[in-house]
PyMOL Python script that loads the backbone (N, CA, C, O; Angstrom):
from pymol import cmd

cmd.read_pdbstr("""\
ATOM      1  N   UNK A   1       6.649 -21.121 -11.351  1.00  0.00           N
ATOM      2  CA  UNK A   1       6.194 -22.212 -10.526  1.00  0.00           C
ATOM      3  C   UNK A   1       5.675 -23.295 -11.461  1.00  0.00           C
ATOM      4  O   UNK A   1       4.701 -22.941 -12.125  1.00  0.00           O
ATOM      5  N   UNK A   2       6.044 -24.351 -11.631  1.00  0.00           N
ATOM      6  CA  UNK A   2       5.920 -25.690 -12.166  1.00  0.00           C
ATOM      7  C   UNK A   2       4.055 -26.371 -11.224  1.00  0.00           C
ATOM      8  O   UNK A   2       3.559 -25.970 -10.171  1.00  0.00           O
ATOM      9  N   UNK A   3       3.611 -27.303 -12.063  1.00  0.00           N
ATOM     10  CA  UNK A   3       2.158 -27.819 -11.524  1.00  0.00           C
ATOM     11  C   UNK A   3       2.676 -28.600 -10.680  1.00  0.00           C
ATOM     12  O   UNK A   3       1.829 -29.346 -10.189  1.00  0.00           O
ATOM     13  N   UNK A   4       3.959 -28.794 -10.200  1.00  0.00           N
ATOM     14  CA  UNK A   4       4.261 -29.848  -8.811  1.00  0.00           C
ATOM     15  C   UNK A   4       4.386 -28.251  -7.667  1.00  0.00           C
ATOM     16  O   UNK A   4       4.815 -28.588  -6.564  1.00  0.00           O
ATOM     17  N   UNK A   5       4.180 -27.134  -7.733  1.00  0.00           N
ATOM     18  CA  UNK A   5       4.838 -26.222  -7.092  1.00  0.00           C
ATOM     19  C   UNK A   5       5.529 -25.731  -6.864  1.00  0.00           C
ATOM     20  O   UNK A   5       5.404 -24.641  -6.305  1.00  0.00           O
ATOM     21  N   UNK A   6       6.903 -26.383  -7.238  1.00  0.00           N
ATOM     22  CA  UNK A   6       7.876 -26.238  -7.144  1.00  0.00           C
ATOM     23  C   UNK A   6       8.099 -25.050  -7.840  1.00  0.00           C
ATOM     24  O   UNK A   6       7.142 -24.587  -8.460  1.00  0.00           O
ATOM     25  N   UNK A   7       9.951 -24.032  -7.882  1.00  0.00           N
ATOM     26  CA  UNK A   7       9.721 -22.998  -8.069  1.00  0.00           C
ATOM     27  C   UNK A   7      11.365 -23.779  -9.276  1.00  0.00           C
ATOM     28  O   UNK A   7      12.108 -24.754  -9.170  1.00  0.00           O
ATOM     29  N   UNK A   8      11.183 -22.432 -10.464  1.00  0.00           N
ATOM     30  CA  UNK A   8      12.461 -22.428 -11.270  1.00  0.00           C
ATOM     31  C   UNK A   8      13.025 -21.397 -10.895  1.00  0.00           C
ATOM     32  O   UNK A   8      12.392 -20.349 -10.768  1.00  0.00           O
ATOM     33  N   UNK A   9      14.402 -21.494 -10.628  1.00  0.00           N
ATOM     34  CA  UNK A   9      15.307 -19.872 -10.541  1.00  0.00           C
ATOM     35  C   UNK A   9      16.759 -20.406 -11.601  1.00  0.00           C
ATOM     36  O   UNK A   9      17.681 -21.221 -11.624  1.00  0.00           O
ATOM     37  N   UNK A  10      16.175 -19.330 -12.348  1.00  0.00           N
ATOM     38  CA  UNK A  10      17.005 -19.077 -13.410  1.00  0.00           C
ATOM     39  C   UNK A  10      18.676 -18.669 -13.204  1.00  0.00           C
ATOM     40  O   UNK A  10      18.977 -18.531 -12.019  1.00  0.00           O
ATOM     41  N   UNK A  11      19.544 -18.506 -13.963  1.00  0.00           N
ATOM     42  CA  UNK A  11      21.040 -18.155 -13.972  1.00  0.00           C
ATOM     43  C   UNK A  11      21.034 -17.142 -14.758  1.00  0.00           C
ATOM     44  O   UNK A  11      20.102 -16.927 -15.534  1.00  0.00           O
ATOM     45  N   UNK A  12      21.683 -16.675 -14.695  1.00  0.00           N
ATOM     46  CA  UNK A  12      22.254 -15.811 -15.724  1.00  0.00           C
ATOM     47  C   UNK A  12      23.840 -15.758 -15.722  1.00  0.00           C
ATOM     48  O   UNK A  12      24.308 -16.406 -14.786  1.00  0.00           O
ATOM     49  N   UNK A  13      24.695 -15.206 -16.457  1.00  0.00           N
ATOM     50  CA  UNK A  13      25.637 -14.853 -16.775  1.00  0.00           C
ATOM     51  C   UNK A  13      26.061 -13.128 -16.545  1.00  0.00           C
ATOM     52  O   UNK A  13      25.118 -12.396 -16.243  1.00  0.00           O
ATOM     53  N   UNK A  14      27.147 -12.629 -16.653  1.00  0.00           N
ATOM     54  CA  UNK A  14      26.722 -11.140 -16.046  1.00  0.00           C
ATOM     55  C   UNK A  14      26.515 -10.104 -17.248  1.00  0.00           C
ATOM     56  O   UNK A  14      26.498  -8.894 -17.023  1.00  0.00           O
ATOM     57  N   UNK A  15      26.387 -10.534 -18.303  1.00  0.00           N
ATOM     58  CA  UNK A  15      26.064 -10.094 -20.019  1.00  0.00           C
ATOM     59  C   UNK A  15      24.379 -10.713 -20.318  1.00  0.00           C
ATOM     60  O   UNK A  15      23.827 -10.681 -21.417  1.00  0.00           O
ATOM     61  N   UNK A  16      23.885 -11.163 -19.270  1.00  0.00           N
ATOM     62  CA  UNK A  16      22.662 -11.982 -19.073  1.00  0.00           C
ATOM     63  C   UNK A  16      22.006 -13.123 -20.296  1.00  0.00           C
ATOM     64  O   UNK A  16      20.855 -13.234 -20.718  1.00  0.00           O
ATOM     65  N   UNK A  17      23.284 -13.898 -20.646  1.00  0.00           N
ATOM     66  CA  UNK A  17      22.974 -14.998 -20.960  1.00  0.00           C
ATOM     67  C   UNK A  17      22.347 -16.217 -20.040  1.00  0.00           C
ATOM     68  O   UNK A  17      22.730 -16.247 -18.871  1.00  0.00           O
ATOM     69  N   UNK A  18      21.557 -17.068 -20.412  1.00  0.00           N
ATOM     70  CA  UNK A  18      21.394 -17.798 -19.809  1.00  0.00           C
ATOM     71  C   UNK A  18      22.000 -18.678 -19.890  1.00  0.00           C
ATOM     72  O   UNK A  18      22.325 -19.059 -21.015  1.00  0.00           O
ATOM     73  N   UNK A  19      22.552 -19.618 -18.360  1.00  0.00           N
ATOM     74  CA  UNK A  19      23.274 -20.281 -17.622  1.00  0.00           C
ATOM     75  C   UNK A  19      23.305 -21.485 -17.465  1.00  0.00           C
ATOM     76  O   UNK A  19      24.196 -22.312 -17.659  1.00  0.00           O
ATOM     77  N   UNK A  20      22.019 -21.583 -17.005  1.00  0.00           N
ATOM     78  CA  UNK A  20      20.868 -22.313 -15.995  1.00  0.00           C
ATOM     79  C   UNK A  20      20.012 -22.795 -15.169  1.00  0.00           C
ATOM     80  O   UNK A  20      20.355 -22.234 -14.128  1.00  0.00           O
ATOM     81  N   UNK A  21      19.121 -23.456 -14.906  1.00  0.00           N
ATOM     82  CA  UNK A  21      17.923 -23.790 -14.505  1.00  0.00           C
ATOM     83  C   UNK A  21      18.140 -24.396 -13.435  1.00  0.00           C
ATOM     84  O   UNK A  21      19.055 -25.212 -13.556  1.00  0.00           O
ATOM     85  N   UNK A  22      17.577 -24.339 -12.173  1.00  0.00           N
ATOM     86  CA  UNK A  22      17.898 -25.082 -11.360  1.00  0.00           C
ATOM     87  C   UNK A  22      16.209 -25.197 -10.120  1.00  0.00           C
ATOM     88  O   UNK A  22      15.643 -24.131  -9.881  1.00  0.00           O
ATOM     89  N   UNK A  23      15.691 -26.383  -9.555  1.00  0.00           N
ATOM     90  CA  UNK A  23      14.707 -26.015  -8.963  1.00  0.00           C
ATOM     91  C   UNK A  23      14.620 -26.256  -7.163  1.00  0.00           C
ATOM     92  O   UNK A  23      15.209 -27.078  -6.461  1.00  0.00           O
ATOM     93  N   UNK A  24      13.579 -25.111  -6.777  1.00  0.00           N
ATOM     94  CA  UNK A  24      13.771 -25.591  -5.512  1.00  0.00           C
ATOM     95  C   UNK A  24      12.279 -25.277  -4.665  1.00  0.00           C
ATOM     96  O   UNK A  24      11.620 -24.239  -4.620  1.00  0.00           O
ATOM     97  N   UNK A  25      12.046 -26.593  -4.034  1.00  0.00           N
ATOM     98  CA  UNK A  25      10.656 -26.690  -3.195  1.00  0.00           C
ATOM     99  C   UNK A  25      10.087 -25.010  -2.918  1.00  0.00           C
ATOM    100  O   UNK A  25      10.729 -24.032  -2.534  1.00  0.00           O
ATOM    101  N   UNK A  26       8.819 -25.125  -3.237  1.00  0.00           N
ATOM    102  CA  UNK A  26       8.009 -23.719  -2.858  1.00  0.00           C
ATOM    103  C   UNK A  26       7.901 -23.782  -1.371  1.00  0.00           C
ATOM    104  O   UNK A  26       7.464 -22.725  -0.916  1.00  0.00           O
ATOM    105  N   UNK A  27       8.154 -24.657  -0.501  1.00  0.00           N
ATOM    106  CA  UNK A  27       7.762 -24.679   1.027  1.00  0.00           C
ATOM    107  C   UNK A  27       8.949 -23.417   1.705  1.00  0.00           C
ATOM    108  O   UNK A  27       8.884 -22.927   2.832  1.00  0.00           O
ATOM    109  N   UNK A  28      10.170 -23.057   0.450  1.00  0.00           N
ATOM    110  CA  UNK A  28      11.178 -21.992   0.831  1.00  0.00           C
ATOM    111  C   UNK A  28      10.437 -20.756   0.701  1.00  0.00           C
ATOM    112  O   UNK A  28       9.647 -20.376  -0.163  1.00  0.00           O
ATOM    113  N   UNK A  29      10.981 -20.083   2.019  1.00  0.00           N
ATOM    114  CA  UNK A  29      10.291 -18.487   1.062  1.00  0.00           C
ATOM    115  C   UNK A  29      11.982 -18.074   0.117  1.00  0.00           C
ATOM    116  O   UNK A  29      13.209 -18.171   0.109  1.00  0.00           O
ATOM    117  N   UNK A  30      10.536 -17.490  -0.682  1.00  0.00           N
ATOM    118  CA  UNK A  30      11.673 -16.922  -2.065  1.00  0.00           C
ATOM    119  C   UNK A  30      10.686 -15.409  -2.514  1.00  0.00           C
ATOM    120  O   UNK A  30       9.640 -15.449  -3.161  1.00  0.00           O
ATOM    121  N   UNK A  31      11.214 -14.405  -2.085  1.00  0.00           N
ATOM    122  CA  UNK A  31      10.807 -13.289  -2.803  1.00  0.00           C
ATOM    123  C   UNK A  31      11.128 -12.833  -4.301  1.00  0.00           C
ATOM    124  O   UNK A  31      12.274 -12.783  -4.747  1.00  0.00           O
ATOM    125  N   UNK A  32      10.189 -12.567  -4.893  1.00  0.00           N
ATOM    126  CA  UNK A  32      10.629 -12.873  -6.267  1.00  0.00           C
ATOM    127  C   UNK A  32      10.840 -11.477  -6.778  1.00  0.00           C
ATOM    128  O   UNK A  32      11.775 -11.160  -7.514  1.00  0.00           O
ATOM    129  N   UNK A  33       9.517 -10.326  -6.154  1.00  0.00           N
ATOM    130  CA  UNK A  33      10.230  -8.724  -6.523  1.00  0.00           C
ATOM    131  C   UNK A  33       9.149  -7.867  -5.321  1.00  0.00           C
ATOM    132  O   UNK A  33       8.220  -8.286  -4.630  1.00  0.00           O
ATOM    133  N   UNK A  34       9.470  -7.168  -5.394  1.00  0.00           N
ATOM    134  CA  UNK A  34       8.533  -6.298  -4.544  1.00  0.00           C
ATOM    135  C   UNK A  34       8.677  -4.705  -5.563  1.00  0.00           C
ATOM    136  O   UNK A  34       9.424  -4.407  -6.495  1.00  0.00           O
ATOM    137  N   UNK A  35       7.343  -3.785  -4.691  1.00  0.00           N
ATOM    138  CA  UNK A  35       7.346  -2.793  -5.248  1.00  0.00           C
ATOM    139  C   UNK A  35       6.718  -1.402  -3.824  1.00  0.00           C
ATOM    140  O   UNK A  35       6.249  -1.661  -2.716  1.00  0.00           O
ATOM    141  N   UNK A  36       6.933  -0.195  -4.366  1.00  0.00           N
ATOM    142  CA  UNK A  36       8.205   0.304  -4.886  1.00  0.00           C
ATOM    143  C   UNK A  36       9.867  -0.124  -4.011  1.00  0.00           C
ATOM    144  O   UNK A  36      10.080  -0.551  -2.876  1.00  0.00           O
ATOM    145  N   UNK A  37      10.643   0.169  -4.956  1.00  0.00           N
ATOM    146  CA  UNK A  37      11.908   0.040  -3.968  1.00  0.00           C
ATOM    147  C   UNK A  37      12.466   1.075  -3.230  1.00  0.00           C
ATOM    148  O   UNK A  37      13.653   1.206  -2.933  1.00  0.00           O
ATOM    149  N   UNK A  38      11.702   1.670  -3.004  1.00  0.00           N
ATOM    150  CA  UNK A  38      12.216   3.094  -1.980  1.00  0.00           C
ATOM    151  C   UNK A  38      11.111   3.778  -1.164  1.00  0.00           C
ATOM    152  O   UNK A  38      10.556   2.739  -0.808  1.00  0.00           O
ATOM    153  N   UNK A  39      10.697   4.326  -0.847  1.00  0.00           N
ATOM    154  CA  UNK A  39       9.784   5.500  -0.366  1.00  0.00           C
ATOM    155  C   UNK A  39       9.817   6.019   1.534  1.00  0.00           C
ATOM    156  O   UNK A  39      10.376   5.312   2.372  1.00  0.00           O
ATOM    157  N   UNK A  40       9.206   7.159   1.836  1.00  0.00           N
ATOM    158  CA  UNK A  40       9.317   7.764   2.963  1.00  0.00           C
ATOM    159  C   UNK A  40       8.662   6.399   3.897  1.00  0.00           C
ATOM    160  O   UNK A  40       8.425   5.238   3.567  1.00  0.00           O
ATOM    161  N   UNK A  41       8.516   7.081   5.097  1.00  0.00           N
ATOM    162  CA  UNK A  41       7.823   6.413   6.361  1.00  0.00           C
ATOM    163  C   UNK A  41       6.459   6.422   5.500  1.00  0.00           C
ATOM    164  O   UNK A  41       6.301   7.270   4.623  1.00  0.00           O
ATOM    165  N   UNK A  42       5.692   5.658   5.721  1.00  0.00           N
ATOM    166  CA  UNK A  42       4.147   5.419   5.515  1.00  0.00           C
ATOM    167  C   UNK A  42       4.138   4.969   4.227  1.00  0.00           C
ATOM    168  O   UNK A  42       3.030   5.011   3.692  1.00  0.00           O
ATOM    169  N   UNK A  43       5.274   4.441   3.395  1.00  0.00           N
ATOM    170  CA  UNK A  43       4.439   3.875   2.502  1.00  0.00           C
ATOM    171  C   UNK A  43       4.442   2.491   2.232  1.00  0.00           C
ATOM    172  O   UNK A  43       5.347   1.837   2.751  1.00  0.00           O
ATOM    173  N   UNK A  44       3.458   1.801   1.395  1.00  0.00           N
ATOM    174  CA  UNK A  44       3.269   0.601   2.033  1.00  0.00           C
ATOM    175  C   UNK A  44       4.208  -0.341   0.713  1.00  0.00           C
ATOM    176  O   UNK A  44       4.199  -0.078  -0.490  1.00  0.00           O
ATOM    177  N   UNK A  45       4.585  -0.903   1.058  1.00  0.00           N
ATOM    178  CA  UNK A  45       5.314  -2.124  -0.120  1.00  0.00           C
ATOM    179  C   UNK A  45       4.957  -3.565  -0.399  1.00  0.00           C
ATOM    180  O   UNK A  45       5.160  -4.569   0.285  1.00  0.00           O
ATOM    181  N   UNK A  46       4.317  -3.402  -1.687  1.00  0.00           N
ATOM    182  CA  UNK A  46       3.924  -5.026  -1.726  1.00  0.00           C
ATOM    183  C   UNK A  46       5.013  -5.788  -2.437  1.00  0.00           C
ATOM    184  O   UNK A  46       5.634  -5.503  -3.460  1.00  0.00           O
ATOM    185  N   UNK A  47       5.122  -7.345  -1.236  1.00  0.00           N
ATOM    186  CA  UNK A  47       5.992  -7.774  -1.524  1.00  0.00           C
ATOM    187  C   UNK A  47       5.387  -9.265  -1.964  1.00  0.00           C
ATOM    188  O   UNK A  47       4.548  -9.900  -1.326  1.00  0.00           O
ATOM    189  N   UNK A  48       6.215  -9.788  -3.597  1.00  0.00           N
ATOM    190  CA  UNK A  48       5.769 -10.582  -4.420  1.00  0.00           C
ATOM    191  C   UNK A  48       6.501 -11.433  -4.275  1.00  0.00           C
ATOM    192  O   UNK A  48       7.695 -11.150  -4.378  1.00  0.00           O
ATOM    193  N   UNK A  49       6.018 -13.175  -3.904  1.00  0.00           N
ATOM    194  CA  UNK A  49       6.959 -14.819  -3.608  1.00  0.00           C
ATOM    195  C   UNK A  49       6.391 -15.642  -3.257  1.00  0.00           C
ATOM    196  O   UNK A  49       5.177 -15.774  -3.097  1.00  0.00           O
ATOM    197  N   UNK A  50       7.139 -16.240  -3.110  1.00  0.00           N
ATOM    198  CA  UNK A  50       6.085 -17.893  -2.428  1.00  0.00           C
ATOM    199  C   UNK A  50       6.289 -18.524  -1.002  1.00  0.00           C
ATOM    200  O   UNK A  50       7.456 -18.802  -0.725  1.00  0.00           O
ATOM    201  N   UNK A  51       5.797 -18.660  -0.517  1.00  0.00           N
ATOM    202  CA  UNK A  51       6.256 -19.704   0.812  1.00  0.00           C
ATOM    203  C   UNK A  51       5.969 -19.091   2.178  1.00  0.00           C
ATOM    204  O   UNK A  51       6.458 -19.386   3.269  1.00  0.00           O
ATOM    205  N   UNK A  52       4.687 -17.790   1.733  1.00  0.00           N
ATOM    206  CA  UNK A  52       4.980 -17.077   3.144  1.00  0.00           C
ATOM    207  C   UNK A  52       3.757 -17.897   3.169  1.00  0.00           C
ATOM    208  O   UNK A  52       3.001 -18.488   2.398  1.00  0.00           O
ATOM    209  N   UNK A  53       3.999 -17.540   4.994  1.00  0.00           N
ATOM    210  CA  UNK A  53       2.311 -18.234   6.163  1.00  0.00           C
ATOM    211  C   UNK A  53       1.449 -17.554   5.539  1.00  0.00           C
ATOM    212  O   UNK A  53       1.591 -16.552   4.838  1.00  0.00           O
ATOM    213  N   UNK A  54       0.231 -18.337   5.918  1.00  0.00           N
ATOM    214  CA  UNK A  54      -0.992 -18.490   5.317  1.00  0.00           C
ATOM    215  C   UNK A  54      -1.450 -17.724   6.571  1.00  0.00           C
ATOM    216  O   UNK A  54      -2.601 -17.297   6.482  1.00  0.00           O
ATOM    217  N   UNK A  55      -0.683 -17.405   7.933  1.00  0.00           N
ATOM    218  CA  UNK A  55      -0.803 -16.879   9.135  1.00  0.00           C
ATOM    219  C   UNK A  55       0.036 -15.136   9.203  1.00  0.00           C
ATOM    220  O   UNK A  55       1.263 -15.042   9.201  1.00  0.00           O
ATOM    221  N   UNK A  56      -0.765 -14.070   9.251  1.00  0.00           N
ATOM    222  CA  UNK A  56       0.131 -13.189   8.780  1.00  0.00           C
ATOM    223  C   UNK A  56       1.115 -12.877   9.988  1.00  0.00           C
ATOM    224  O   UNK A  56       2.293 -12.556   9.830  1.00  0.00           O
ATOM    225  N   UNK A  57       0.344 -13.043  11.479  1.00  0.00           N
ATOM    226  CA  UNK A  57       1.536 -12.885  12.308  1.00  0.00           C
ATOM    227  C   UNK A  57       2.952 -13.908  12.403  1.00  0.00           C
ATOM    228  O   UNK A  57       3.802 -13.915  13.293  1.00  0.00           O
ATOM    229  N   UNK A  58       2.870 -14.870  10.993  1.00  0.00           N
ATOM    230  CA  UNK A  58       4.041 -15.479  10.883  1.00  0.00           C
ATOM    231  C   UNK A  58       5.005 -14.880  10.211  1.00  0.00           C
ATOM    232  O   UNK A  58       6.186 -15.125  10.454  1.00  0.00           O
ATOM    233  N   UNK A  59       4.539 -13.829   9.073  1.00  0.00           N
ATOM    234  CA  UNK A  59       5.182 -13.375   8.526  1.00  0.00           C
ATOM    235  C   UNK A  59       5.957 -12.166   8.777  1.00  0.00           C
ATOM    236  O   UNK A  59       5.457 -11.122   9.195  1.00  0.00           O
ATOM    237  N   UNK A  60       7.469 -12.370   8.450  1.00  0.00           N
ATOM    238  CA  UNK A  60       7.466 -10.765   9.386  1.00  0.00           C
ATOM    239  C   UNK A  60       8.584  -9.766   8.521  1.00  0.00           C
ATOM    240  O   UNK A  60       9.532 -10.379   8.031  1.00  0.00           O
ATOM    241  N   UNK A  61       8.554  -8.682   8.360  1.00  0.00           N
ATOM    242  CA  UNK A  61       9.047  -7.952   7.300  1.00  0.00           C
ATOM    243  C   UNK A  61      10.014  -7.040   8.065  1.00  0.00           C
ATOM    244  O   UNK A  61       9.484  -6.636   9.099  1.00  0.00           O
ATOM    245  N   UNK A  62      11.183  -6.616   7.899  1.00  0.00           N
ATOM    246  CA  UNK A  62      11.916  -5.820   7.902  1.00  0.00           C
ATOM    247  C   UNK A  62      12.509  -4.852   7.574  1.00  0.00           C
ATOM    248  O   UNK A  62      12.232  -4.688   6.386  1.00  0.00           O
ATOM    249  N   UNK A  63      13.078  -4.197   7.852  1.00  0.00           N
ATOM    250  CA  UNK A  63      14.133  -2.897   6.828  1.00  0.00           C
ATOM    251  C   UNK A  63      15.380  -2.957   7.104  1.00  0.00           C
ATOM    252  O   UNK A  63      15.734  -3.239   8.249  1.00  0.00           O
ATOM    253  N   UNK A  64      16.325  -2.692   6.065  1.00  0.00           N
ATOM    254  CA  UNK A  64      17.767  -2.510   6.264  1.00  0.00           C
ATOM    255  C   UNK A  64      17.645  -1.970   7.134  1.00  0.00           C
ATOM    256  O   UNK A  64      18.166  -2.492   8.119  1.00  0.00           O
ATOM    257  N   UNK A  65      16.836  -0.485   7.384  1.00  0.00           N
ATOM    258  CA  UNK A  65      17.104   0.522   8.245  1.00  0.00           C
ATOM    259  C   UNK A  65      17.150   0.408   9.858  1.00  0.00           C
ATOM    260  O   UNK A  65      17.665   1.040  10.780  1.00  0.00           O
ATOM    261  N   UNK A  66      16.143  -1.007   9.667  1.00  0.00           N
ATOM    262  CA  UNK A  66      15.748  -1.541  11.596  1.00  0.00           C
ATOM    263  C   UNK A  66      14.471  -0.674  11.661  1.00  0.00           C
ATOM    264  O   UNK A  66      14.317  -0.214  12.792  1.00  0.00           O
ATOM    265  N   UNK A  67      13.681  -0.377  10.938  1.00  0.00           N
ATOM    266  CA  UNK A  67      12.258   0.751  11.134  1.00  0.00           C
ATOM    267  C   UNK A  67      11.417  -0.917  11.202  1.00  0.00           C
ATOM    268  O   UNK A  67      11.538  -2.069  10.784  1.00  0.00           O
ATOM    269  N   UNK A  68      10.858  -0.371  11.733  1.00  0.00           N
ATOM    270  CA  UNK A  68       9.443  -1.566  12.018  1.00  0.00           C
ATOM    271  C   UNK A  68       8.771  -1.628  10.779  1.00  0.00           C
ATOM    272  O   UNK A  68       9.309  -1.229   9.746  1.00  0.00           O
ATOM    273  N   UNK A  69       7.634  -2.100  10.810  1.00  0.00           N
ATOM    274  CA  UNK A  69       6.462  -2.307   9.746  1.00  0.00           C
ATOM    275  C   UNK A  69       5.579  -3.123  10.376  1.00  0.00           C
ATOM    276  O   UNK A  69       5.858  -3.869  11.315  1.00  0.00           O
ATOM    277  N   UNK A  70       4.334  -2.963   9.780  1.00  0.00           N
ATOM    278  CA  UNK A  70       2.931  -4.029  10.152  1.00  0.00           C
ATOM    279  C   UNK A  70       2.769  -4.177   8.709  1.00  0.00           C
ATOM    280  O   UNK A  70       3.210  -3.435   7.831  1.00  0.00           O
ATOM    281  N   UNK A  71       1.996  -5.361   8.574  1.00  0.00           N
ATOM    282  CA  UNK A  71       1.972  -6.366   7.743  1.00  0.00           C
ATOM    283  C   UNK A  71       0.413  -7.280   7.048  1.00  0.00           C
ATOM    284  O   UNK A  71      -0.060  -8.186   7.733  1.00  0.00           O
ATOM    285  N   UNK A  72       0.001  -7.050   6.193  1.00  0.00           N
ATOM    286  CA  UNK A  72      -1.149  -7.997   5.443  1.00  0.00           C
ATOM    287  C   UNK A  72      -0.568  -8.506   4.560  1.00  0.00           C
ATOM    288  O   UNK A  72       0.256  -8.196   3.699  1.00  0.00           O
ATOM    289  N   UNK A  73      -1.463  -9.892   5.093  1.00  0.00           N
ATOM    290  CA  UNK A  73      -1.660 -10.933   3.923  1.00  0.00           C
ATOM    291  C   UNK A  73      -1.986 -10.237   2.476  1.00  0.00           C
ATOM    292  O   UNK A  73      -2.711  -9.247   2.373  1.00  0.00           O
ATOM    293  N   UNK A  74      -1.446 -10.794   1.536  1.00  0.00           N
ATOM    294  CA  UNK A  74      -1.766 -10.280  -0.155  1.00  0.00           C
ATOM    295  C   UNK A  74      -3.030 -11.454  -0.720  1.00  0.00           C
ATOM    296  O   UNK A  74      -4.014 -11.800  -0.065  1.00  0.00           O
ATOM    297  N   UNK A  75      -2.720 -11.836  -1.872  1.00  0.00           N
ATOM    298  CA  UNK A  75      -3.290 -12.831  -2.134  1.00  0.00           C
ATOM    299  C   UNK A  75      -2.598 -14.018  -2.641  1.00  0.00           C
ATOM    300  O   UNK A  75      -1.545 -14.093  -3.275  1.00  0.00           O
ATOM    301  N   UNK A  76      -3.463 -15.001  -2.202  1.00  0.00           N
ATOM    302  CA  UNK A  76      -3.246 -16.839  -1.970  1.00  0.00           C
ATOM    303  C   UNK A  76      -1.583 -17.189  -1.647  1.00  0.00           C
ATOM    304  O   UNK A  76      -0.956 -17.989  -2.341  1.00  0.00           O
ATOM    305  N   UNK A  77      -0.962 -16.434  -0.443  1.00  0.00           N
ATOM    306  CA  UNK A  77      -0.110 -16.880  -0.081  1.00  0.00           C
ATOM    307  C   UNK A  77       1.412 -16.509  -1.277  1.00  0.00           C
ATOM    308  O   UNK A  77       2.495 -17.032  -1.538  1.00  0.00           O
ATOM    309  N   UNK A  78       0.844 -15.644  -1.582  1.00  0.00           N
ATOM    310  CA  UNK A  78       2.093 -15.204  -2.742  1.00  0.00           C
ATOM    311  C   UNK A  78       2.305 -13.676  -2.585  1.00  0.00           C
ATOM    312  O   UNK A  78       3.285 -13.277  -3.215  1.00  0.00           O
ATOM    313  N   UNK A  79       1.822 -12.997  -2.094  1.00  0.00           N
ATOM    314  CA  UNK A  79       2.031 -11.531  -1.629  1.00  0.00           C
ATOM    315  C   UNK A  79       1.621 -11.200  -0.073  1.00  0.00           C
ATOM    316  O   UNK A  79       0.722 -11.706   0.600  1.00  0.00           O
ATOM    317  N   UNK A  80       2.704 -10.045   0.328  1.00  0.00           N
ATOM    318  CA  UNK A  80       2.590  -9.659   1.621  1.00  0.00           C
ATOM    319  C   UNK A  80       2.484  -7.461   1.218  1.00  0.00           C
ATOM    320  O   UNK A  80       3.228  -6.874   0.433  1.00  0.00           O
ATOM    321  N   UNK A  81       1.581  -6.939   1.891  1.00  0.00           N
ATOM    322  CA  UNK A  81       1.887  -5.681   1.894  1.00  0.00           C
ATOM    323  C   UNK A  81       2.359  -5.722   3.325  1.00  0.00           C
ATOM    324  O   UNK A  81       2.012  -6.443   4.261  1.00  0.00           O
ATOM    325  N   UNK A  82       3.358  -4.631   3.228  1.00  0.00           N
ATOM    326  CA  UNK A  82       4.188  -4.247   4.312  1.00  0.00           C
ATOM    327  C   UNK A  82       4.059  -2.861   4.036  1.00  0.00           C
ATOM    328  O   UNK A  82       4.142  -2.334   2.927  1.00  0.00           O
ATOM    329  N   UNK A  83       3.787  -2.150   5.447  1.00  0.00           N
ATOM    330  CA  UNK A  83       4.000  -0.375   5.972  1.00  0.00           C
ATOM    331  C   UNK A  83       4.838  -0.349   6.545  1.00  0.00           C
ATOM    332  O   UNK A  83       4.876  -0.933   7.628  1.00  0.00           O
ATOM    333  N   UNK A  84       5.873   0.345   6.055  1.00  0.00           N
ATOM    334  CA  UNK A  84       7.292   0.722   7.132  1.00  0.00           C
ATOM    335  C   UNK A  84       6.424   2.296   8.005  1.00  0.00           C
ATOM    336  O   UNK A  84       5.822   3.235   7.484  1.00  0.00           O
ATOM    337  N   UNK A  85       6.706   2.014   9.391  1.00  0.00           N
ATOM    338  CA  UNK A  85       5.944   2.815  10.679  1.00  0.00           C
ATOM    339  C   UNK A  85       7.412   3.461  11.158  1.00  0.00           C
ATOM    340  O   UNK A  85       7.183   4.216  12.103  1.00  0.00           O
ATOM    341  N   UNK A  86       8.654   3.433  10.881  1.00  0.00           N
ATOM    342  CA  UNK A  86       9.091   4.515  11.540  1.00  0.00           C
ATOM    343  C   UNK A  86      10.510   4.123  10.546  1.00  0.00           C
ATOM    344  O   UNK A  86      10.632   3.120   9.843  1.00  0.00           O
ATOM    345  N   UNK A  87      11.605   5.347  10.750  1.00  0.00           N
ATOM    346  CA  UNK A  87      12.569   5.469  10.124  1.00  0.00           C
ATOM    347  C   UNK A  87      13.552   4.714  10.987  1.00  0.00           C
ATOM    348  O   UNK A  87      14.730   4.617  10.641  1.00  0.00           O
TER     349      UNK A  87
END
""", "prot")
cmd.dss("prot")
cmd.show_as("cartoon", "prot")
cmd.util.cbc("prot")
cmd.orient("prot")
């Protein structure tokens, strides 16, 4: 994130050279990584980006699977924890 806010997303090449640079307004959500990438029902995943509501019932999280989840705010609008509640 640049001091205008704005966000850089990088290129790569598929030998992961770099490509190039390209920028785009933080008002997008852009998830940048989350953690862990797997686990059973109940566990919770914090997810790391920019652009989510400052309102958590705006934010809303999903699963490939279609399992629900409930949802907290992280901190200053750059993280969300998410609980996946059913398979």
């Amino acid at each position: 994130m640049d001091p205008a806010g704005d966000t850089a997303v990088y290129q790569y090449d598929a030998v992961g050279n770099h490509t190039g640079i390209s920028r785009q307004s933080s008002a997008l959500v852009s998830i940048i990584d989350f953690t862990p990438a797997s686990g059973p029902v109940g566990t919770t995943v914090s997810i790391f980006g920019i652009g989510f509501s400052p309102t958590s019932s705006e934010n809303t999280v999903g699963s490939t699977r279609g399992g629900g989840s409930s949802q907290d705010k992280g901190d200053e609008d750059k993280s969300l924890n998410a609980t996946l509640e059913r398979a």
